[in-house]
C-alpha positions as CSV (number, residue, x, y, z in Angstrom):
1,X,0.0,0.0,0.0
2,X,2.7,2.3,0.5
3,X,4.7,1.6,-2.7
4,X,1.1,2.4,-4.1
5,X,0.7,5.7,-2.5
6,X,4.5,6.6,-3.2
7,X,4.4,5.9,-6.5
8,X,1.0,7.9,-6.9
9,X,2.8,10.8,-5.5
10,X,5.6,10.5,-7.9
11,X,3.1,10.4,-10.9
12,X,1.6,13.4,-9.9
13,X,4.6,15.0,-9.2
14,X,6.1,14.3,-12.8
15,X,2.7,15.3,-14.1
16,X,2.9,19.1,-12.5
17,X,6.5,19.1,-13.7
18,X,5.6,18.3,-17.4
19,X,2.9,20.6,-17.2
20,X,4.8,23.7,-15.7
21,X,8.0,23.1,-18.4
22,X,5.4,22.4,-21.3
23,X,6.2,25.9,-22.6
24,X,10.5,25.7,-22.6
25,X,11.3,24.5,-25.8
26,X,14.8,23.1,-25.1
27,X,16.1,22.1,-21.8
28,X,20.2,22.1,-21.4
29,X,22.1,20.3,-18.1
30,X,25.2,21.7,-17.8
31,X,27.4,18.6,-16.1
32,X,30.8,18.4,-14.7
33,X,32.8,15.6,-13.1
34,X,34.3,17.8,-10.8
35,X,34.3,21.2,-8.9
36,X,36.4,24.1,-10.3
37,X,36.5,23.3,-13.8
38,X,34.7,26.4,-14.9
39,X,31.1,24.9,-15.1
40,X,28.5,28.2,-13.6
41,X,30.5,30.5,-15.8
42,X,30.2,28.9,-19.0
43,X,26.5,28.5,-18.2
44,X,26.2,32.1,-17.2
45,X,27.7,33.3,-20.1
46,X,26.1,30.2,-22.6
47,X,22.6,31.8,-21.7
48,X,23.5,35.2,-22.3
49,X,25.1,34.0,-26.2
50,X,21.8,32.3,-26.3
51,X,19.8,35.5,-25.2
52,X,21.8,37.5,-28.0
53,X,20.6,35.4,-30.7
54,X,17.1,36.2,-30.2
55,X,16.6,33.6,-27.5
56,X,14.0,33.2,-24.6
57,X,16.6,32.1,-21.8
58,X,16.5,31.2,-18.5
59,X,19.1,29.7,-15.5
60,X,18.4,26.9,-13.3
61,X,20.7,26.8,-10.7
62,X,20.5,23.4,-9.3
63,X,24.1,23.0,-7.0
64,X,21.6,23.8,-3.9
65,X,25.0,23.8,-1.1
66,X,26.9,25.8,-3.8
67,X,24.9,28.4,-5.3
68,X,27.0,30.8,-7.0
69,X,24.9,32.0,-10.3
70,X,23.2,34.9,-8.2
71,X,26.9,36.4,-7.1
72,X,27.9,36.2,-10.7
73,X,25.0,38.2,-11.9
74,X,24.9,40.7,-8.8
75,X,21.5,39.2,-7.7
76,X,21.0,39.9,-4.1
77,X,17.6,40.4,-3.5
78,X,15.4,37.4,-2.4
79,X,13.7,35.5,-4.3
80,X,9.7,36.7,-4.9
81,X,6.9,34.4,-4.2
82,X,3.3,35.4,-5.4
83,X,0.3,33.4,-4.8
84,X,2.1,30.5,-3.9
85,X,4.6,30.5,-7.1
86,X,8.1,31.2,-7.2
87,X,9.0,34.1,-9.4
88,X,12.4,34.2,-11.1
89,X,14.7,36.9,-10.8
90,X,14.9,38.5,-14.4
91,X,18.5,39.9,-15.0
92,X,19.0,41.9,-18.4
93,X,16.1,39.4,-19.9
94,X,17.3,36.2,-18.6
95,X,15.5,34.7,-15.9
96,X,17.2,33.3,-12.4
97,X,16.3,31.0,-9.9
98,X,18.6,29.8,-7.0
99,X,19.1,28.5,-3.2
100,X,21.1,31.4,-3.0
101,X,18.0,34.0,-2.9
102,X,16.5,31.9,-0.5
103,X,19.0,32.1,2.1
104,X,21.4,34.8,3.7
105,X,24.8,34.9,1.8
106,X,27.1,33.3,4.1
107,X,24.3,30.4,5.7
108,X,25.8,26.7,4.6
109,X,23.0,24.6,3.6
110,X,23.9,21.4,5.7
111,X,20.9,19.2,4.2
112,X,20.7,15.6,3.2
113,X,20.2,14.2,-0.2
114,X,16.2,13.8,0.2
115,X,16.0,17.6,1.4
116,X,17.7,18.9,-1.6
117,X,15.9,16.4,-3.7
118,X,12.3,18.2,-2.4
119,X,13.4,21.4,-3.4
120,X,15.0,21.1,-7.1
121,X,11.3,19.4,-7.3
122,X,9.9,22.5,-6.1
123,X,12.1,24.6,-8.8
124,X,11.1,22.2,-11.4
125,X,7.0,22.1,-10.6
126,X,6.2,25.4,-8.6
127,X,8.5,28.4,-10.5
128,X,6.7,30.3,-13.2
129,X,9.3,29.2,-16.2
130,X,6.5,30.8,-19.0
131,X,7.6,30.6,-22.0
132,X,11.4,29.7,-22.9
133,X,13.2,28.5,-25.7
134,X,16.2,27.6,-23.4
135,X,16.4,26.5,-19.9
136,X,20.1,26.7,-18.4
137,X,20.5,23.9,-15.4
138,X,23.9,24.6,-14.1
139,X,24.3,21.1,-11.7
140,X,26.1,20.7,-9.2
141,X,29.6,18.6,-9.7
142,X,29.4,14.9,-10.0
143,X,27.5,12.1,-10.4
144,X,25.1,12.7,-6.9
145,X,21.8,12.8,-5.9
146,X,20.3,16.2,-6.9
147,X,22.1,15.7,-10.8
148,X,19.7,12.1,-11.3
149,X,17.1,14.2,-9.5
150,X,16.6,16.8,-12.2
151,X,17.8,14.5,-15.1
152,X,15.1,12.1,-14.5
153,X,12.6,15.0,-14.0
154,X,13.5,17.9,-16.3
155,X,13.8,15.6,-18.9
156,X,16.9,17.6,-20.9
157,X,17.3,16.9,-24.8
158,X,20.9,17.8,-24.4
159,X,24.1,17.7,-21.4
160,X,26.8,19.6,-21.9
161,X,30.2,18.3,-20.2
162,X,32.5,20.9,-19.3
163,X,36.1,19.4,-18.4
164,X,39.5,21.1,-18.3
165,X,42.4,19.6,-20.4
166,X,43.9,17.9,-17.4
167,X,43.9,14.0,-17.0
168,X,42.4,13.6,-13.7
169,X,39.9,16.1,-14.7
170,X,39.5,13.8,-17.9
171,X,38.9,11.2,-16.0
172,X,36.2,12.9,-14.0
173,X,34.3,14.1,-17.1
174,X,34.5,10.4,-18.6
175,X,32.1,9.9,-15.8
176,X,30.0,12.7,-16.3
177,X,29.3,11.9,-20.1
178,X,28.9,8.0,-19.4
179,X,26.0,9.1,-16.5
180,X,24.7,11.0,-19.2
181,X,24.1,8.4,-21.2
182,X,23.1,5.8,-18.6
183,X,20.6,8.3,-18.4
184,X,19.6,8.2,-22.1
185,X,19.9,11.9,-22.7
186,X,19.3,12.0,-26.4
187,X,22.3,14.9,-26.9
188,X,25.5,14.9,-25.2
189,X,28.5,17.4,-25.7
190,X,31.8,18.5,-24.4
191,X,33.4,21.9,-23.9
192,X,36.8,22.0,-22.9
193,X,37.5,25.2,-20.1
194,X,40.9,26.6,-18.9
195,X,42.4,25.6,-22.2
196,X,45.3,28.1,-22.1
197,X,45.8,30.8,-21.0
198,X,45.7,34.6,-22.5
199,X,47.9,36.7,-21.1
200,X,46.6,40.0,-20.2
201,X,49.8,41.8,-21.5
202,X,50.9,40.3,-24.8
203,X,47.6,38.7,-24.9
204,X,49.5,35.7,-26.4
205,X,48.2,32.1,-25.3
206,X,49.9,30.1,-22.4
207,X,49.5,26.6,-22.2
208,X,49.2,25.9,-18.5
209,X,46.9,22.9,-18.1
210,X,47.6,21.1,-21.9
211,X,45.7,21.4,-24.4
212,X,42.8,18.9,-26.3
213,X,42.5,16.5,-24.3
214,X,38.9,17.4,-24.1
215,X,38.7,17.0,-27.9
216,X,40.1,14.0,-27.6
217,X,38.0,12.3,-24.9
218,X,34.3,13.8,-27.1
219,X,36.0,11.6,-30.0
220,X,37.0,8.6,-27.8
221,X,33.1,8.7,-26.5
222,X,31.5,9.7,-30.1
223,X,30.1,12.6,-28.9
224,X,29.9,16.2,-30.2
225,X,33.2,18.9,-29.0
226,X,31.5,22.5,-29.5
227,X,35.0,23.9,-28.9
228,X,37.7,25.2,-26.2
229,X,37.9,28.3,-23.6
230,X,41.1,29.8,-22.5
231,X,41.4,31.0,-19.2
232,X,41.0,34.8,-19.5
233,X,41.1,37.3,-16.2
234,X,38.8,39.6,-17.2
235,X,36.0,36.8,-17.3
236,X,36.8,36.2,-13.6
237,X,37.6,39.8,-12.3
238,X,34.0,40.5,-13.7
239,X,32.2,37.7,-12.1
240,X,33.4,38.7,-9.3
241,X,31.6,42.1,-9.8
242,X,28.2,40.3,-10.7
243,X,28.9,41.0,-14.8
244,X,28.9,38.3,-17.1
245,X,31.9,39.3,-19.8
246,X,29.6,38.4,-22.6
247,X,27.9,41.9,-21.4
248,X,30.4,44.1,-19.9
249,X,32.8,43.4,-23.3
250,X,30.8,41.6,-26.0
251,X,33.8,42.4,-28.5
252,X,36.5,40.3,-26.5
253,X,37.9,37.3,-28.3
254,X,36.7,35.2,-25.5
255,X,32.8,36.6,-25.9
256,X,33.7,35.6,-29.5
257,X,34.1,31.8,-28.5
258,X,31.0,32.2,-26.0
259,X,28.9,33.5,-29.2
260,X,30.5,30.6,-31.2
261,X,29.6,27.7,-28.6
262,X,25.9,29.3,-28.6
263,X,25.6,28.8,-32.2
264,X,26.9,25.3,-31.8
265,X,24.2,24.5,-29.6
266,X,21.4,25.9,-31.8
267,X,22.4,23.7,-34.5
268,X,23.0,20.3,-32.1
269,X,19.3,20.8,-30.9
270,X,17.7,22.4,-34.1
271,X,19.4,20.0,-37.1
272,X,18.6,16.5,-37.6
273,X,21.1,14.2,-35.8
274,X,22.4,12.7,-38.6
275,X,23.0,16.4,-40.2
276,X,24.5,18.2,-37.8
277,X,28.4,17.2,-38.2
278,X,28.1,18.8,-41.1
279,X,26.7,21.7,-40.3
280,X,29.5,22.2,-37.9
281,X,31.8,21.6,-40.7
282,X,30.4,24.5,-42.5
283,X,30.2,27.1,-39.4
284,X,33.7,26.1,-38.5
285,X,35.1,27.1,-42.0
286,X,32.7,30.5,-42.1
287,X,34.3,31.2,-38.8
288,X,37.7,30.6,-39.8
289,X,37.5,33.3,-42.2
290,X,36.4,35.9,-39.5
């Protein structure tokens, strides 16, 4: 009787979900193996390239004892409920939900697995989405918990891996994109962060960490490599004021590759599957001649 009534409860909690996301037209999981590869800033600054091509965009983010997309967007207000439904911060026309306008800045979240579980649920089934042609879920690092809890309930057509160039960081990621699959997320692609350096006097490139060994492991695991970030110190000077570069400095080479891996991912979820590779062919070589 009470497998009956849990599994009741989980129908009609999928059901709400489906309903409330009915209008967001593609759902994206950013994933990472580990912590500190980069991960919230690429999907900060992946949203607002997606917002710049005439996109509907919105941020989930679901790393509930690590919030950090609020301090990288200047957010500090909390977050506004009205008539029982969570409204999302809107920041220069993207919307933004997080644990962190829930709770006071510095307050850990010391909650167990099921805890956290209930409340991605509640982001999922009780915030007023509307209508979106992206949805941004920056998850927390690793394979936990919280990651199969949205996965199995957002439903994403596509997970982007973001790994670093280094091998145990490789190794992580080769996690990340095998989960993914386990999880039979229909798209599946790997950006490769901290690949170089730039250096902020010659503005030459430094190779710190190596370089394509993210390439590399999207081959070895057949799926798609949308391309490579350097490290750059104005992206992280600026999140550190709240301002995604893709704002503050559109024109920067970096904001170029951020424009460039937004493109990437209109075509992965807008072409045919089997049409796509060459589509990526073509943008590569129109880019090339930029």
């Amino acid at each position: 009787m009470d497998n009956k009534r849990q599994n009741s409860r989980h129908s009609e909690q999928d059901e709400l979900i489906d309903v409330n996301l009915v209008k967001v037209k593609h759902r994206i999981v950013v994933f990472s193996g580990k912590g500190g590869v980069g991960k919230t800033t690429i999907s900060v600054n992946l949203a607002f390239a997606l917002k710049n091509l005439g996109n509907k965009t919105a941020i989930l983010d679901a790393d509930i004892t690590g919030p950090n997309v609020p301090k990288m967007l200047g957010i500090k207000e909390k977050t506004p409920v009205s008539k029982g439904r969570i409204q999302p911060h809107l920041y220069e026309g993207i919307k933004v939900v997080s644990t962190a306008s829930l709770i006071s800045e510095t307050q850990p979240v010391i909650w167990r697995g099921p805890r956290r579980s209930k409340l991605l649920m509640q982001f999922m089934q009780d915030v007023e989405w509307g209508n979106l042609d992206y949805l941004i879920v920056d998850l927390p690092p690793g394979t936990g918990d919280e990651v199969i809890t949205v996965v199995e309930n957002i439903k994403p057509d596509l997970a982007v891996v973001v790994t670093t160039p280094q091998e145990v960081a490789l190794l992580d990621s080769a996690r990340a994109i095998n989960m993914a699959k386990r999880m039979h997320i229909p798209r599946i692609a790997l950006i490769e962060n901290m690949s170089g350096l730039i250096c902020p006097e010659c503005h030459t490139l430094i190779d710190l960490f190596g370089m394509g060994g993210g390439k590399r492991q999207a081959l070895d695991h057949d799926i798609s490599f949308i391309g490579s970030l350097p490290m750059d110190i104005g992206t992280r000077v600026l999140a550190d004021e709240g301002i995604p570069i893709i704002l503050a400095c559109p024109e920067k080479p970096i904001c170029r590759i951020f424009k460039h891996l937004a493109r990437k991912v209109t075509i992965i979820l807008n072409t045919p599957s089997d049409l796509y590779q060459e589509e990526f062919e073509v943008l590569e070589d129109h880019e090339s001649h930029d």
